[in-house]
BALOBA-1460 file (C-alpha; in Angstrom, 3 decimals):
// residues 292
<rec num="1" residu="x" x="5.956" y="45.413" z="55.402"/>
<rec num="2" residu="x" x="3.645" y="42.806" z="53.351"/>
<rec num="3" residu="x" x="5.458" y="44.451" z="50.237"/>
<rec num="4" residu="x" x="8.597" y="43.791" z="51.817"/>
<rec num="5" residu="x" x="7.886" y="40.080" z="52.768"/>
<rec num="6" residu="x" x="6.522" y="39.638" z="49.789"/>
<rec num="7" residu="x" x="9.552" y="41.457" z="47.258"/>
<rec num="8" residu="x" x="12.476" y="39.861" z="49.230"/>
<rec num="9" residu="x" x="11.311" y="37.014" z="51.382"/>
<rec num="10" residu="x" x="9.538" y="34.887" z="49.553"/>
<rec num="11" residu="x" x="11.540" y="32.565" z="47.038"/>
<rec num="12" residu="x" x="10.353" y="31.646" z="43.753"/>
<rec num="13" residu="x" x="13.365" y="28.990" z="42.921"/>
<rec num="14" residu="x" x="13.205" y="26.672" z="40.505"/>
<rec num="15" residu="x" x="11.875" y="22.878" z="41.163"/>
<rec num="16" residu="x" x="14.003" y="20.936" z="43.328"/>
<rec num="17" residu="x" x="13.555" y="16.870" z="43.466"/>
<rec num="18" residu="x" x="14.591" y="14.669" z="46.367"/>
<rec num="19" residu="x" x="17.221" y="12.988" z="43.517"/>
<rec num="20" residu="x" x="18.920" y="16.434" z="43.361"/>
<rec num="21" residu="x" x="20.509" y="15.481" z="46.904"/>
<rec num="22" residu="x" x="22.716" y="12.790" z="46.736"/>
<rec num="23" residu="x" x="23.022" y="10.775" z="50.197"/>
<rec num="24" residu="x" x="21.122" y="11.506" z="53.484"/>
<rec num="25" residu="x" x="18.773" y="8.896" z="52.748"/>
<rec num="26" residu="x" x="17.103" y="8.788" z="56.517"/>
<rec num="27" residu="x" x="16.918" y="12.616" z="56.412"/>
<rec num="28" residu="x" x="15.101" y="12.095" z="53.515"/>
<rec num="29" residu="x" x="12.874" y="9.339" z="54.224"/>
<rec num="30" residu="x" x="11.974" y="11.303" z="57.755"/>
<rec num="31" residu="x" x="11.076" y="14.534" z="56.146"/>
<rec num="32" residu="x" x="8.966" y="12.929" z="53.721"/>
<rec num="33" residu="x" x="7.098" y="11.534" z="56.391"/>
<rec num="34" residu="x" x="7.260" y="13.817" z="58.668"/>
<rec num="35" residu="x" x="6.266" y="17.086" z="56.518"/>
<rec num="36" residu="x" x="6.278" y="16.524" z="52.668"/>
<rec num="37" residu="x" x="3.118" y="13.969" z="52.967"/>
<rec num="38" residu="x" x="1.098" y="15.595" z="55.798"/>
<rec num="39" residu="x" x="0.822" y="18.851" z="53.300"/>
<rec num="40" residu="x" x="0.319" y="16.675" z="50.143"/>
<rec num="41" residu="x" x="-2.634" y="15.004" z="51.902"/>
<rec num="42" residu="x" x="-3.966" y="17.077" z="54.840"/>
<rec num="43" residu="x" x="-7.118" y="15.085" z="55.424"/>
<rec num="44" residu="x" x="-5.052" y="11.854" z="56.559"/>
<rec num="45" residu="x" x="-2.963" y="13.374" z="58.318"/>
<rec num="46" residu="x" x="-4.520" y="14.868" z="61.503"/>
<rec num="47" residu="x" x="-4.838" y="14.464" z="64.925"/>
<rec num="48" residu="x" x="-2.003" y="12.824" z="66.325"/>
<rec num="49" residu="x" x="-0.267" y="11.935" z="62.570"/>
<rec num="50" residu="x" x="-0.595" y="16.130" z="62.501"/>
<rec num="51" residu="x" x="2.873" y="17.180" z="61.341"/>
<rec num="52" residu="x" x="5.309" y="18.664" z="63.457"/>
<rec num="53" residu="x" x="5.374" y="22.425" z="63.381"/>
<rec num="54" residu="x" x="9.021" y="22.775" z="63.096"/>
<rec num="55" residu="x" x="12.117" y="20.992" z="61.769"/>
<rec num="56" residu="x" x="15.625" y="21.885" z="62.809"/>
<rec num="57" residu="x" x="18.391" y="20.495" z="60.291"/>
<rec num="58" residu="x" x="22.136" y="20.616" z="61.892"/>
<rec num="59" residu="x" x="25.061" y="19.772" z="60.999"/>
<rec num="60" residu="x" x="28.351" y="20.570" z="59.883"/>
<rec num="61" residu="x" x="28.705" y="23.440" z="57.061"/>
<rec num="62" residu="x" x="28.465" y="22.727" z="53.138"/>
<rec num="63" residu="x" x="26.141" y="19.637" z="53.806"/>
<rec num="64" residu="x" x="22.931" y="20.639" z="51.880"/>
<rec num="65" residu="x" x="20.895" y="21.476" z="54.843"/>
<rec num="66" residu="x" x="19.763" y="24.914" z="52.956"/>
<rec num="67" residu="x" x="18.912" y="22.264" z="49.480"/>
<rec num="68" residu="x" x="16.959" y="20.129" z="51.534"/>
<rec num="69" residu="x" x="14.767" y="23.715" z="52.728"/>
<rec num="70" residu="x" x="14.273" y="24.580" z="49.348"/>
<rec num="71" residu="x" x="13.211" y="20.731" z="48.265"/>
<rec num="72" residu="x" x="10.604" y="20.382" z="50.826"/>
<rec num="73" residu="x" x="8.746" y="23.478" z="49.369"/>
<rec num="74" residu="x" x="9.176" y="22.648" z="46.103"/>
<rec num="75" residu="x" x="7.884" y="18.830" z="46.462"/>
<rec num="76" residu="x" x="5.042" y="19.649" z="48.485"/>
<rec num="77" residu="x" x="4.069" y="22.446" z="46.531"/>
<rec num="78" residu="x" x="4.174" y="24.965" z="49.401"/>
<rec num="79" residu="x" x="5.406" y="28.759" z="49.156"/>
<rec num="80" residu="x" x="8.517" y="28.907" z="50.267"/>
<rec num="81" residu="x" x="9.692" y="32.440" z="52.289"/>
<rec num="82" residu="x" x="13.017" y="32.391" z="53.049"/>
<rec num="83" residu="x" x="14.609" y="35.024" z="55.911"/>
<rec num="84" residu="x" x="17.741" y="35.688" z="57.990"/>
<rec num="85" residu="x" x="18.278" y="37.780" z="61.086"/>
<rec num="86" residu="x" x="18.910" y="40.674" z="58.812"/>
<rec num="87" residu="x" x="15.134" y="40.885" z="57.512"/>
<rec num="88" residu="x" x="13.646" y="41.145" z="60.271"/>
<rec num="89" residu="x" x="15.540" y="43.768" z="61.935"/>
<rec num="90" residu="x" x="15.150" y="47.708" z="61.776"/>
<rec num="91" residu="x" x="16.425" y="50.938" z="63.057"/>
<rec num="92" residu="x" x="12.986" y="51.569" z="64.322"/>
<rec num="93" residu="x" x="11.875" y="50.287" z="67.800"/>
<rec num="94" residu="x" x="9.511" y="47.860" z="67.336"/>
<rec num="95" residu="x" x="9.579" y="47.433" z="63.675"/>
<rec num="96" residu="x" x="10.980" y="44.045" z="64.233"/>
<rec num="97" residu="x" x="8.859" y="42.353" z="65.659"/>
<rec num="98" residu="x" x="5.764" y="44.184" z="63.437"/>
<rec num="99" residu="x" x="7.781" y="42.271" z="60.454"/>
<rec num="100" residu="x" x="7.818" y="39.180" z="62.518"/>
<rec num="101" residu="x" x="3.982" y="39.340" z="62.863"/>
<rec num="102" residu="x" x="3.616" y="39.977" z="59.134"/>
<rec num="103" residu="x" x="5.840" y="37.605" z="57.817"/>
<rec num="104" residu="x" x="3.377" y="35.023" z="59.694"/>
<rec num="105" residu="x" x="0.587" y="36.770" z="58.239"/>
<rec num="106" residu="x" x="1.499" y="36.070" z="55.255"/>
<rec num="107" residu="x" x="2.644" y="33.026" z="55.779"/>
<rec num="108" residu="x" x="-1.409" y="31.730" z="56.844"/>
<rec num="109" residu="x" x="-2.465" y="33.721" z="53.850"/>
<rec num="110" residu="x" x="0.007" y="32.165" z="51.335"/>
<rec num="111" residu="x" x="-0.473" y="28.472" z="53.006"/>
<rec num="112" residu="x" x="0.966" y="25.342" z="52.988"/>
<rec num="113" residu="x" x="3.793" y="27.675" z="53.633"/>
<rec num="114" residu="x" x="7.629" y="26.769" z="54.669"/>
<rec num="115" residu="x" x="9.619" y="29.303" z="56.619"/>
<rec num="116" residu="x" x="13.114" y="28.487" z="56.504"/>
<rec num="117" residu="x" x="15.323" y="30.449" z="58.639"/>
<rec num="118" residu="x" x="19.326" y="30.047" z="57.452"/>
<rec num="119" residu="x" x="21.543" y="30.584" z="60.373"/>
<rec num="120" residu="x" x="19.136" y="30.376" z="62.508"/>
<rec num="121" residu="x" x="21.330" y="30.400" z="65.741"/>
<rec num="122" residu="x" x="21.963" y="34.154" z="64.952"/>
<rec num="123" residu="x" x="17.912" y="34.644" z="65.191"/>
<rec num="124" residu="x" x="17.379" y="32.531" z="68.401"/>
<rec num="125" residu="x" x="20.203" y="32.644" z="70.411"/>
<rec num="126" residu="x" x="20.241" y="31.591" z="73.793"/>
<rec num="127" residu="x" x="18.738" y="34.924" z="75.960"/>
<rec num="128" residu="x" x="20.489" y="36.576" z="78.191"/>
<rec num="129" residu="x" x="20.953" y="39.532" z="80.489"/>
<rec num="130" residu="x" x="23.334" y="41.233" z="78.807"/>
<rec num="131" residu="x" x="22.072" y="40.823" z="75.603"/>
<rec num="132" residu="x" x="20.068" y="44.183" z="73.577"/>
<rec num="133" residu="x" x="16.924" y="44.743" z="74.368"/>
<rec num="134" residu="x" x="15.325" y="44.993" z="70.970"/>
<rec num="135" residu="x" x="17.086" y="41.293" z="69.877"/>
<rec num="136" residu="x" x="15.406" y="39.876" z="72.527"/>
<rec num="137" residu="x" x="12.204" y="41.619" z="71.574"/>
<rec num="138" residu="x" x="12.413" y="39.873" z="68.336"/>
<rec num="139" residu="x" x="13.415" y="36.841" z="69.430"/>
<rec num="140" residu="x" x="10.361" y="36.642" z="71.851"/>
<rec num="141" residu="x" x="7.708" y="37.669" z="69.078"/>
<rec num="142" residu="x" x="9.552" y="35.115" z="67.020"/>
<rec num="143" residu="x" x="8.822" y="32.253" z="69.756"/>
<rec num="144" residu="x" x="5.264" y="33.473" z="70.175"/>
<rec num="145" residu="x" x="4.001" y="33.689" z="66.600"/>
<rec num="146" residu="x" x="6.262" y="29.718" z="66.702"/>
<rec num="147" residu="x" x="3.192" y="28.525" z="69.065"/>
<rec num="148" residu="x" x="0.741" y="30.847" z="67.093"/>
<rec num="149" residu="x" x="1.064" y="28.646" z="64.486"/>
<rec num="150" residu="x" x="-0.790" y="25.607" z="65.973"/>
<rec num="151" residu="x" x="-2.500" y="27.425" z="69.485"/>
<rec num="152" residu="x" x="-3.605" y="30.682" z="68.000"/>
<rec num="153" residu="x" x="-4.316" y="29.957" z="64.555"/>
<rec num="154" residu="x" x="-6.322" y="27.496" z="63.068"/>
<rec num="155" residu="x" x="-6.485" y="24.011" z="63.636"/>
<rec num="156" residu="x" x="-5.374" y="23.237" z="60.113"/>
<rec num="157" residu="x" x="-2.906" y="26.026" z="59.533"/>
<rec num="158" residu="x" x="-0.074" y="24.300" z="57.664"/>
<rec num="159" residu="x" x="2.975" y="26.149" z="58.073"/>
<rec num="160" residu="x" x="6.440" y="24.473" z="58.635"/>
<rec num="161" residu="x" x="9.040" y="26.202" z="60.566"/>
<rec num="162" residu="x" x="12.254" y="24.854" z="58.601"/>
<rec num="163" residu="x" x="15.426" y="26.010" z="60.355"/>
<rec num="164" residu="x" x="19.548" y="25.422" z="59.523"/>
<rec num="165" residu="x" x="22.429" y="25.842" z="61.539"/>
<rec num="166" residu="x" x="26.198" y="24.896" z="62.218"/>
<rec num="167" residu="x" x="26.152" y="25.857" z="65.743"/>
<rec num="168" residu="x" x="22.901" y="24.015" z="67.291"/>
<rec num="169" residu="x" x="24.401" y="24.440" z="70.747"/>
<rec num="170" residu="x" x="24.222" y="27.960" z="70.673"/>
<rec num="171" residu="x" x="20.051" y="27.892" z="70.439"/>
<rec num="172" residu="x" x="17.677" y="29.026" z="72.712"/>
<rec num="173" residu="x" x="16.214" y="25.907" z="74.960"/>
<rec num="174" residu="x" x="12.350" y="27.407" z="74.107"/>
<rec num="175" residu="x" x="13.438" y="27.362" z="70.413"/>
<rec num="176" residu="x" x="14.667" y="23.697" z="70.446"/>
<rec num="177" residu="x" x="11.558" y="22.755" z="72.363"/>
<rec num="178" residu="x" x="9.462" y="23.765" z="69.590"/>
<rec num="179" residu="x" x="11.579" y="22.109" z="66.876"/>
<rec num="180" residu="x" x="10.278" y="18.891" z="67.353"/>
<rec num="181" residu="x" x="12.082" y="17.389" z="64.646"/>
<rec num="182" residu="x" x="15.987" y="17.744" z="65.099"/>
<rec num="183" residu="x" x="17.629" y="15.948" z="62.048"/>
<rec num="184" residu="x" x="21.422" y="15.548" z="61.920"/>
<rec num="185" residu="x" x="22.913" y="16.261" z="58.250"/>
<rec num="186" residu="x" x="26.097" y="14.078" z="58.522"/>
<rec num="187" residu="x" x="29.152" y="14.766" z="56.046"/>
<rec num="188" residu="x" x="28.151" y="12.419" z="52.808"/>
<rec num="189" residu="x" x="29.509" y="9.066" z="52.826"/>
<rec num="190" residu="x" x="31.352" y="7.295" z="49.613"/>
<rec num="191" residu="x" x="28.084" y="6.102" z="47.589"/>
<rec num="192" residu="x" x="27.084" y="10.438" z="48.139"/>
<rec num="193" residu="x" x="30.644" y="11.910" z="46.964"/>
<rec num="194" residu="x" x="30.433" y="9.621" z="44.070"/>
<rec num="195" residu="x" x="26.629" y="10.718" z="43.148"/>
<rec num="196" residu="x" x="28.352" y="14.119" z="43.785"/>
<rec num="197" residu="x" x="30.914" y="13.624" z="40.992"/>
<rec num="198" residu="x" x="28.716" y="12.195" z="38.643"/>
<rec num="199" residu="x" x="25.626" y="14.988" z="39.163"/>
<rec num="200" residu="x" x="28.485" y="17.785" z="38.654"/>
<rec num="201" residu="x" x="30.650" y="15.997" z="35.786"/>
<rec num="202" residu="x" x="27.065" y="15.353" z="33.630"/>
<rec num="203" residu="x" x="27.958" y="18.514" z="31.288"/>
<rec num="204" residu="x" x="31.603" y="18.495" z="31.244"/>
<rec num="205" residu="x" x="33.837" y="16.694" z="28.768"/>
<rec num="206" residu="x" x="36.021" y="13.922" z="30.707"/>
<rec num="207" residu="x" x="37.746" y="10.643" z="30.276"/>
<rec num="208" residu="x" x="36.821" y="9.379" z="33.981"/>
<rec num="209" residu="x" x="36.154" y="5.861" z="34.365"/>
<rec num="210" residu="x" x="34.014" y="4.659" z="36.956"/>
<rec num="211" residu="x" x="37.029" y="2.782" z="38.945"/>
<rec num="212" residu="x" x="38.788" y="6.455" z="38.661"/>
<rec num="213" residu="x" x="35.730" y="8.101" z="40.055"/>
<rec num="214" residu="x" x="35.550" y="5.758" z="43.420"/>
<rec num="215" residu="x" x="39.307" y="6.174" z="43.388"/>
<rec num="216" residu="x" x="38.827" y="9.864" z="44.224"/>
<rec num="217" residu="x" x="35.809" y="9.342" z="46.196"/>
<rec num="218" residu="x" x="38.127" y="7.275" z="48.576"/>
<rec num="219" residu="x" x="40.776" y="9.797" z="48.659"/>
<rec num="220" residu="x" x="38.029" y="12.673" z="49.885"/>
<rec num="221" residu="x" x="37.073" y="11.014" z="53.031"/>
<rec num="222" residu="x" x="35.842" y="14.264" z="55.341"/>
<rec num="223" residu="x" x="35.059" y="16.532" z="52.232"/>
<rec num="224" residu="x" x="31.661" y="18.031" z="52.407"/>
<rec num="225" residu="x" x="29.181" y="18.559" z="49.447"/>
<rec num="226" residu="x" x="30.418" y="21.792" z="49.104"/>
<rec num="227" residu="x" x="34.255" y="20.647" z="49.553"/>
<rec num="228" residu="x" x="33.426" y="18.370" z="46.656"/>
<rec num="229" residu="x" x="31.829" y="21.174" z="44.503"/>
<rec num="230" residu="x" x="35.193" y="22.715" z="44.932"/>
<rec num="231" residu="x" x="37.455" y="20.337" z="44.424"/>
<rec num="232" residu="x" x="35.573" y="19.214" z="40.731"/>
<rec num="233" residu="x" x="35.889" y="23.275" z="39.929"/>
<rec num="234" residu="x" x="39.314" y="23.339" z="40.455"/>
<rec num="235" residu="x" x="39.512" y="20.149" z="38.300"/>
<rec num="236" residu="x" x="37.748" y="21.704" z="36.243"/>
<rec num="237" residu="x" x="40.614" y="24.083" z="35.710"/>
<rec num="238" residu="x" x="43.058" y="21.964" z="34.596"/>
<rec num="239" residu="x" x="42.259" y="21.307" z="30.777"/>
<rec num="240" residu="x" x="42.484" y="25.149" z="30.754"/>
<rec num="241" residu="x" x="46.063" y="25.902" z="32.771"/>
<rec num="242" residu="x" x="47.714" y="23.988" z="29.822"/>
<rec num="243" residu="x" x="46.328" y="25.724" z="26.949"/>
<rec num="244" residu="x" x="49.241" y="28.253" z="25.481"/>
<rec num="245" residu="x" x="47.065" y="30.588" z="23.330"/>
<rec num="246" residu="x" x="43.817" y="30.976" z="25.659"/>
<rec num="247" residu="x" x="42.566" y="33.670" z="22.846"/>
<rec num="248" residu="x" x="43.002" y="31.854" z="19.657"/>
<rec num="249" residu="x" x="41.589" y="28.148" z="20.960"/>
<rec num="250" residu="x" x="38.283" y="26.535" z="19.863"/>
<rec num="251" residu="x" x="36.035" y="25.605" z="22.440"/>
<rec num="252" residu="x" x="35.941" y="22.120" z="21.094"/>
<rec num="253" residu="x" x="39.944" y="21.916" z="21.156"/>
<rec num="254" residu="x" x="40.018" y="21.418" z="24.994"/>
<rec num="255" residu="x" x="40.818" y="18.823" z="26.572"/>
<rec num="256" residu="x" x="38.597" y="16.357" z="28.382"/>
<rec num="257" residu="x" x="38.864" y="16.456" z="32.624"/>
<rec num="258" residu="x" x="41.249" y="13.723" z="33.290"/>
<rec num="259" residu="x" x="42.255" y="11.520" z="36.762"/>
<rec num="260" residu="x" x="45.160" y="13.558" z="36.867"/>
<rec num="261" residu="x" x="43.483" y="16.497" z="37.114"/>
<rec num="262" residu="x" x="41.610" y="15.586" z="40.244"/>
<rec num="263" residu="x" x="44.636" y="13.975" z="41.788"/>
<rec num="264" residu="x" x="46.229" y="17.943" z="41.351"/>
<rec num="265" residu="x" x="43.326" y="19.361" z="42.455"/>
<rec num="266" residu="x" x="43.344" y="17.468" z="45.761"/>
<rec num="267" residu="x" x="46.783" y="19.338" z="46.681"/>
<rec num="268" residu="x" x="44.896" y="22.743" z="46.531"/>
<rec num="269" residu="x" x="41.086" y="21.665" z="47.669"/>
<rec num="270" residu="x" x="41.146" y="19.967" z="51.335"/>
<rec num="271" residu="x" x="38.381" y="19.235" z="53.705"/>
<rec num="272" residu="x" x="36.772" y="22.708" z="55.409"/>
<rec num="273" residu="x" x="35.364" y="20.396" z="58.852"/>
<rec num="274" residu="x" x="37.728" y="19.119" z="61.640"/>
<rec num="275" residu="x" x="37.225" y="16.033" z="63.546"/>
<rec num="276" residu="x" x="36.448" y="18.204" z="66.516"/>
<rec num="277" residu="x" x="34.237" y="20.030" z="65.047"/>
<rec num="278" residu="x" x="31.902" y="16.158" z="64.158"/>
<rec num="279" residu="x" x="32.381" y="15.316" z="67.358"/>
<rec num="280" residu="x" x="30.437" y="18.172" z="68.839"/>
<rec num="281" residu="x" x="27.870" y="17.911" z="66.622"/>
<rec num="282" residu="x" x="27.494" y="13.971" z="67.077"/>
<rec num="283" residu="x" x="27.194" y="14.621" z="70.495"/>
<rec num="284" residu="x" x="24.608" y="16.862" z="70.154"/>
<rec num="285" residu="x" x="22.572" y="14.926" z="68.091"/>
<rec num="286" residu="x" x="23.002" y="12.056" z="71.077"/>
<rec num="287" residu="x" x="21.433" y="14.470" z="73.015"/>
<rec num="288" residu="x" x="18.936" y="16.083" z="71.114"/>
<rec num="289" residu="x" x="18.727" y="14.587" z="67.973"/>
<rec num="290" residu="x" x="16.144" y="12.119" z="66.233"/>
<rec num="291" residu="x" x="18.366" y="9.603" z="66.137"/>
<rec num="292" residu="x" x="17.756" y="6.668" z="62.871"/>
């Protein structure tokens, strides 16, 4: 099982800075304080300035909750073990929960550790009767080994519980309990879609002007990051569709990525989130949230 966790779990990405995510500036700012500087400098941070022991980041899809997981390992040089339902679980009875218990293990061994848990509403779901009795096995030895981390541990075990999810509704009252930290990652506003465009258009040939650039920012009003990844791929595409002799061309023939070529793209890429859709989630983070 430690081979296991060890050979798929734990992620060995490449470096990921805070300037990598454009927007979400009071996401930001909170997890730095909240998690990023409490491992950088342990001895200051103790007591009650301890950090919290779990951060839950909703919101709707495509949004960069997932990036932001994978930043706060790399920036506070932690190891970074990254699971989903489908790791833990096992035709065996009770091997679930045994890979549970390692995967904390490991985690104490391996510390300052993050454990970020994509999708988590598929882990912790809200338990009921009807439900299986070896997901709610898991589920239970997943909420234990939560409180483990601070009450049966040691005092200075520094392991951050780092969860995502679209659908925070659908999580277990226990598990939102011990997410202290409930951060709401909002669709990105104009100044974000147009770091967007610029991060993504750095190694492409275009003709863009900055005017052009905020012009299409303006038009994508809804899009998520991912929405905008899209719609500069299919942009992307353009230069190509109007090549005759795909074979035969020199790289350095085509053309640059025009305004014209986004304003095309925008017929075929549209926004993936409703308006009902943010309006659950904004009234969730009313509820729940830690509000800026």
């Amino acid at each position: 099982m430690i081979e296991m966790i060890q050979n798929e779990i734990m992620d060995r990405t490449p470096s990921i800075s805070w300037e990598d995510i454009a927007g979400l500036e009071h996401a930001k700012k909170t997890i730095q304080e909240a998690v990023t500087w409490p491992m950088l400098r342990p001895d200051i941070f103790t007591g009650l300035r301890g950090p919290p022991k779990g951060l839950l980041l909703f919101g709707p899809p495509g949004t960069g909750k997932t990036l932001i997981g994978k930043c706060i390992a790399s920036q506070s040089g932690a190891t970074f073990f990254s699971i989903s339902s489908s790791s833990l679980t096992s035709k065996w009875v009770g091997d679930g929960e045994k890979m549970v218990r390692a995967l904390f293990a490991v985690a104490r061994v391996n510390q300052p550790a993050v454990v970020f848990v994509d999708e988590i509403d598929s882990l912790l779901t809200q338990r009921t009767d009807g439900e299986f009795e070896s997901s709610r096995r898991i589920k239970t030895e997943f909420l234990v080994q939560f409180d483990g981390v601070k009450t049966a541990g040691l005092e200075e075990d520094r392991i951050l519980i780092v969860g995502a999810t679209n659908r925070p509704q659908e999580i277990d009252e226990a598990a939102r309990r011990r997410f202290r930290k409930r951060l709401y990652i909002p669709l990105p506003e104009l100044d974000g879609r147009y770091v967007i465009i610029k991060n993504l258009l750095q190694k492409q040939k275009h003709s863009l002007t900055d005017q052009e650039i905020y012009d299409i920012c303006e038009k994508t009003a809804g899009y998520s990051g991912s929405d905008m990844d899209g719609l500069c791929r299919e942009a992307a595409l353009g230069p190509i569709r109007v090549i005759g002799d795909i074979r035969n061309i020199s790289a350095d023939d085509v053309l640059p990525i025009n305004y014209q070529d986004f304003l095309n793209a925008l017929t075929q890429v549209r926004a993936s989130v409703s308006d009902r859709d943010l309006e659950l989630y904004q009234t969730w983070n009313q509820s729940y949230g830690s509000l800026s």
